[in-house]
N, CA and C atoms as a LAMMPS dump frame, in Angstrom:
ITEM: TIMESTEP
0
ITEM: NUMBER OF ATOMS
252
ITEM: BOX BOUNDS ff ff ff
-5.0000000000000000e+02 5.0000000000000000e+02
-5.0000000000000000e+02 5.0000000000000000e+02
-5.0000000000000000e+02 5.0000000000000000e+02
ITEM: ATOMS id mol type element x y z
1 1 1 N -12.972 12.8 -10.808
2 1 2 C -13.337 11.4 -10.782
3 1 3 C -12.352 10.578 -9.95
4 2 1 N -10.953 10.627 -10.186
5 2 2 C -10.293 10.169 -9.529
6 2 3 C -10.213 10.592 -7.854
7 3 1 N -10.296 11.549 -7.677
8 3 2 C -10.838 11.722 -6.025
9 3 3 C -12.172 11.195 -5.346
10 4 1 N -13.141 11.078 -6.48
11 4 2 C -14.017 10.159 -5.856
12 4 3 C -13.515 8.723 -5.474
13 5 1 N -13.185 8.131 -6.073
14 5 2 C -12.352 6.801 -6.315
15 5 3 C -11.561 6.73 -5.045
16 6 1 N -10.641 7.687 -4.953
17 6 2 C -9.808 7.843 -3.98
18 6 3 C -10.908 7.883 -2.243
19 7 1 N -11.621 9.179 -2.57
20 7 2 C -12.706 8.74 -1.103
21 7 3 C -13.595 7.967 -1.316
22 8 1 N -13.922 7.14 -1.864
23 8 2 C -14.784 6.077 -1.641
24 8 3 C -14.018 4.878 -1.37
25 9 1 N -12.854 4.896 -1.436
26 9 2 C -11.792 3.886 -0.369
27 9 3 C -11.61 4.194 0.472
28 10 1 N -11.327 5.516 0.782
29 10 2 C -11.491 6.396 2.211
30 10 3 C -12.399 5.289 2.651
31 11 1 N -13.598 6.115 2.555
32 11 2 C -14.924 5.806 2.811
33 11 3 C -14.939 3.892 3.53
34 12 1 N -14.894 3.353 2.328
35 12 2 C -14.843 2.382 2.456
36 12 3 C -13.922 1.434 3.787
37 13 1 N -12.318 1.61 3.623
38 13 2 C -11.86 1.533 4.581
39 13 3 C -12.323 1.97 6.498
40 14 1 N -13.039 2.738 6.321
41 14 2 C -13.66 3.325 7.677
42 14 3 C -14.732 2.374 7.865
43 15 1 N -15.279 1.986 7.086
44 15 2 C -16.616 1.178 7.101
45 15 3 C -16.303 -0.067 7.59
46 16 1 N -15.373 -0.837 7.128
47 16 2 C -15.148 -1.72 6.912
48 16 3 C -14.053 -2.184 8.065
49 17 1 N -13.481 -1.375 8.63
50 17 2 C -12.286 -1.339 9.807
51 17 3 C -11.28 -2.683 10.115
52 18 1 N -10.773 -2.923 8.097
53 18 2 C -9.537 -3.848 8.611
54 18 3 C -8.835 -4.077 9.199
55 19 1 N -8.534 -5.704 9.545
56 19 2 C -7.048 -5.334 10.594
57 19 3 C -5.799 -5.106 10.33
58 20 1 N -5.982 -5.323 8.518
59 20 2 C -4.313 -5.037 7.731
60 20 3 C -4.684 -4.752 6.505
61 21 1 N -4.379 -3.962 5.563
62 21 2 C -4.427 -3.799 4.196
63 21 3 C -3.218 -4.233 3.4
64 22 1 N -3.186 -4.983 2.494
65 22 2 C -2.482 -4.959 1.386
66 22 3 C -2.842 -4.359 0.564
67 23 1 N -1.136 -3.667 0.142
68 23 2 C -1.247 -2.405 -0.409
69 23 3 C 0.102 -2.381 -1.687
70 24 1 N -0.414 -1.989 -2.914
71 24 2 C 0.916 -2.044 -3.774
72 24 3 C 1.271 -0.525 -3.789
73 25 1 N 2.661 -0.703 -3.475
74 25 2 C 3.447 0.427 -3.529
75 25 3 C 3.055 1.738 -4.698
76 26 1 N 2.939 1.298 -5.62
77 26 2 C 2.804 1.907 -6.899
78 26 3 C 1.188 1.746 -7.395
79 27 1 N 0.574 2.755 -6.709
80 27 2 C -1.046 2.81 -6.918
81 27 3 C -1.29 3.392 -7.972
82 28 1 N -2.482 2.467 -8.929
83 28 2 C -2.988 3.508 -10.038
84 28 3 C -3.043 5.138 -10.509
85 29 1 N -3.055 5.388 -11.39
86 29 2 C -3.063 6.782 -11.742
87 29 3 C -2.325 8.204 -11.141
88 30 1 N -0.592 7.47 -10.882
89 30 2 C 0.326 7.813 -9.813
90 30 3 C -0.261 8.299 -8.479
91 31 1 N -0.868 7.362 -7.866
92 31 2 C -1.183 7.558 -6.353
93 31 3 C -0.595 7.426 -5.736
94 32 1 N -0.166 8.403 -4.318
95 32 2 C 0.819 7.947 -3.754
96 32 3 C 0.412 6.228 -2.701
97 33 1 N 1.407 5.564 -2.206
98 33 2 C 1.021 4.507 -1.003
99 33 3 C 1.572 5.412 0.269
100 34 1 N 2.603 6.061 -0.236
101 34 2 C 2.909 6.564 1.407
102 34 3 C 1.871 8.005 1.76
103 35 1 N 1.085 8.492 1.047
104 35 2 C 0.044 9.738 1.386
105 35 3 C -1.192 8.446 2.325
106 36 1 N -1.17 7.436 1.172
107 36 2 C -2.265 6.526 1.661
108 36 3 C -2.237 6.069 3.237
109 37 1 N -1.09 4.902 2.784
110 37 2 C -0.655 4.657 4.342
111 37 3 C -0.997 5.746 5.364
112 38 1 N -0.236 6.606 5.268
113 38 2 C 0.066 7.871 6.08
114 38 3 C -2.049 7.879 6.672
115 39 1 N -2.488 8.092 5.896
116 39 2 C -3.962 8.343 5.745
117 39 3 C -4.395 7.172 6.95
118 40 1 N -4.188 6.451 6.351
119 40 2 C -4.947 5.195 7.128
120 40 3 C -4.209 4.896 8.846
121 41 1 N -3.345 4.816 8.615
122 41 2 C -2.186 4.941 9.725
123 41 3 C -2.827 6.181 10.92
124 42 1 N -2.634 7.238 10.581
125 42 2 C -3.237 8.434 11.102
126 42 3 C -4.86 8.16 11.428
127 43 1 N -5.388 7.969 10.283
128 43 2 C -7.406 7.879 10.778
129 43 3 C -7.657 6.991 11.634
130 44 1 N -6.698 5.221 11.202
131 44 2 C -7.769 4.211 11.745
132 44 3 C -6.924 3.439 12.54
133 45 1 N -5.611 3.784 12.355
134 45 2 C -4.101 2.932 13.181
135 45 3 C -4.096 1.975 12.821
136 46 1 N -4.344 1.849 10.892
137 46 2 C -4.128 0.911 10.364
138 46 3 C -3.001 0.561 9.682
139 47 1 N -2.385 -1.069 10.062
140 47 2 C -1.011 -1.276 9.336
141 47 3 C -0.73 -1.604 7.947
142 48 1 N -0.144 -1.86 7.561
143 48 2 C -0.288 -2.382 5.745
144 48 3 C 0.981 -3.273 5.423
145 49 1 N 0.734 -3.983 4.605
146 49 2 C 1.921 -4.948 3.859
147 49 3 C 1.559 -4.471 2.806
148 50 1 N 3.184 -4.079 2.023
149 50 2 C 3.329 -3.287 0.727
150 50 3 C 3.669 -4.575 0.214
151 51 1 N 3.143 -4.342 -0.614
152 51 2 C 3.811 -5.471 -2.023
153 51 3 C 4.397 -4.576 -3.22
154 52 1 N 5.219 -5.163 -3.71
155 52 2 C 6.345 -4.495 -4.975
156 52 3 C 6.919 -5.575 -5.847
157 53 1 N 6.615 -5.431 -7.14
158 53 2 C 7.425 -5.753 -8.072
159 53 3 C 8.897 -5.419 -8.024
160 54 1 N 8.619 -3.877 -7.192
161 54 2 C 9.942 -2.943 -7.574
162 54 3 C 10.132 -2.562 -6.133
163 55 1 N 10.892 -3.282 -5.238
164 55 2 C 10.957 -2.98 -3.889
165 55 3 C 12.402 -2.43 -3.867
166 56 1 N 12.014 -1.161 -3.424
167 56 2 C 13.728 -0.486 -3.151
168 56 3 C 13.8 0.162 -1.655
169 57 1 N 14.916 0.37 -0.978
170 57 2 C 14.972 0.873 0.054
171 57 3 C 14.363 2.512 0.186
172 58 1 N 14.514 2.702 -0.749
173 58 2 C 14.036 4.574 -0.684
174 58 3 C 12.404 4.386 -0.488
175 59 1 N 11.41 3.57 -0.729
176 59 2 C 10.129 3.007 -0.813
177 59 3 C 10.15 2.658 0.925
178 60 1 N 10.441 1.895 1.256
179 60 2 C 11.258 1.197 2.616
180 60 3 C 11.432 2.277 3.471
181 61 1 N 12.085 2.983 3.169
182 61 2 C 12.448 4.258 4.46
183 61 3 C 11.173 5.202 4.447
184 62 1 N 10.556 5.636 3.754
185 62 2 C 9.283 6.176 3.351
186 62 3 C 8.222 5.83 3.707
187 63 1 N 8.237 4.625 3.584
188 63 2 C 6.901 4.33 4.332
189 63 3 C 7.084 3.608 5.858
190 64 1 N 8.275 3.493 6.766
191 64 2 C 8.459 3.047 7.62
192 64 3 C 7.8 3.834 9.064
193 65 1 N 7.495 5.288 8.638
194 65 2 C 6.723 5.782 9.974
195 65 3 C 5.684 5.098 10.237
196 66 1 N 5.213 4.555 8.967
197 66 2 C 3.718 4.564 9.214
198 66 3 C 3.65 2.684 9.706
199 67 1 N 4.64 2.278 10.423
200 67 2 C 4.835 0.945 11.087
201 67 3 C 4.282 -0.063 10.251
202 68 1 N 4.743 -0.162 8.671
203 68 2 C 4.231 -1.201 7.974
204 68 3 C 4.4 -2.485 8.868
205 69 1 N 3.584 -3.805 8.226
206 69 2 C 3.595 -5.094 8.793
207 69 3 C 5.08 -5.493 8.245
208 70 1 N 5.278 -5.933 7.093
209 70 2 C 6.022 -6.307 6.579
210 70 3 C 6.139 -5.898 4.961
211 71 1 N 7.198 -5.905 4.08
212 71 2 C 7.339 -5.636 2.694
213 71 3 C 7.719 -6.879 1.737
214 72 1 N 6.609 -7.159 0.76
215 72 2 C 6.8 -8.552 0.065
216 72 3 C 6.982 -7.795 -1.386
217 73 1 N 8.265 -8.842 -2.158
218 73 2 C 8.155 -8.53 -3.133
219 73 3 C 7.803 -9.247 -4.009
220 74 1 N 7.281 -9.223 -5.329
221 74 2 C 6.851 -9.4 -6.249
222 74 3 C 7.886 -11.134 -6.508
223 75 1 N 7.636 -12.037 -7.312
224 75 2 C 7.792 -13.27 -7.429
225 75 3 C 7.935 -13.603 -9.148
226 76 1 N 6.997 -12.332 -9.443
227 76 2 C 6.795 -12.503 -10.833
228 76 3 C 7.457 -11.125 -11.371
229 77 1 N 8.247 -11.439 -12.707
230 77 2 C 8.442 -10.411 -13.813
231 77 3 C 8.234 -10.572 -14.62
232 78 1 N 8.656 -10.004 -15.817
233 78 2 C 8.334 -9.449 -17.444
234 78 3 C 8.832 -10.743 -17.664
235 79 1 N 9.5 -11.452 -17.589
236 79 2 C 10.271 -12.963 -18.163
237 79 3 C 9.087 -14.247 -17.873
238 80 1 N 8.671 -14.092 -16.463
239 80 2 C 7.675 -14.961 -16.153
240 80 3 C 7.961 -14.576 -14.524
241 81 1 N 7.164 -16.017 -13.604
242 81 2 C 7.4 -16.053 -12.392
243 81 3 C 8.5 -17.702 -11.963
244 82 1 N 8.624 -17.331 -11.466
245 82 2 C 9.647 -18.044 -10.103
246 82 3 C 9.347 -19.12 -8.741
247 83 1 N 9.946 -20.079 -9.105
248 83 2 C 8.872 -21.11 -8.047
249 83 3 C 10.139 -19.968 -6.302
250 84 1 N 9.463 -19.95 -5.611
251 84 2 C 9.251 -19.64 -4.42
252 84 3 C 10.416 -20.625 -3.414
């Protein structure tokens, strides 16, 4: 089930031929973002802005082949959010 899920974003993404995806680092049901990226990057020479709650450099170096746009982090935590 979960690989359907997984190619029917495939899928979808091809269809649809964004010019950027936002993308959270930490995908449902431990998915990777950097297999993803990597995926999309490779099929469609598509870029992505990661978003993270939990932005660390090891995330950062990892996904940097795949020429992210930029990396935003999260604004909000477990306490609340943060005026900007």
């Amino acid at each position: 089930m979960l690989w359907q899920r997984r190619q029917s974003k495939r899928d979808r993404a091809a269809a649809l031929s964004p010019d950027v995806v936002l993308m959270d680092i930490r995908l449902a049901a431990g998915s990777s973002s950097i297999d993803a990226a990597q995926e999309l990057h490779a099929r469609q020479a598509l870029r992505c802005i990661f978003l993270s709650a939990n932005l660390d450099e090891a995330a950062k170096t990892a996904l940097r082949p795949y020429d992210p746009i930029d990396f935003v982090g999260s604004l909000c935590c477990r306490s609340g959010c943060s005026e900007p």
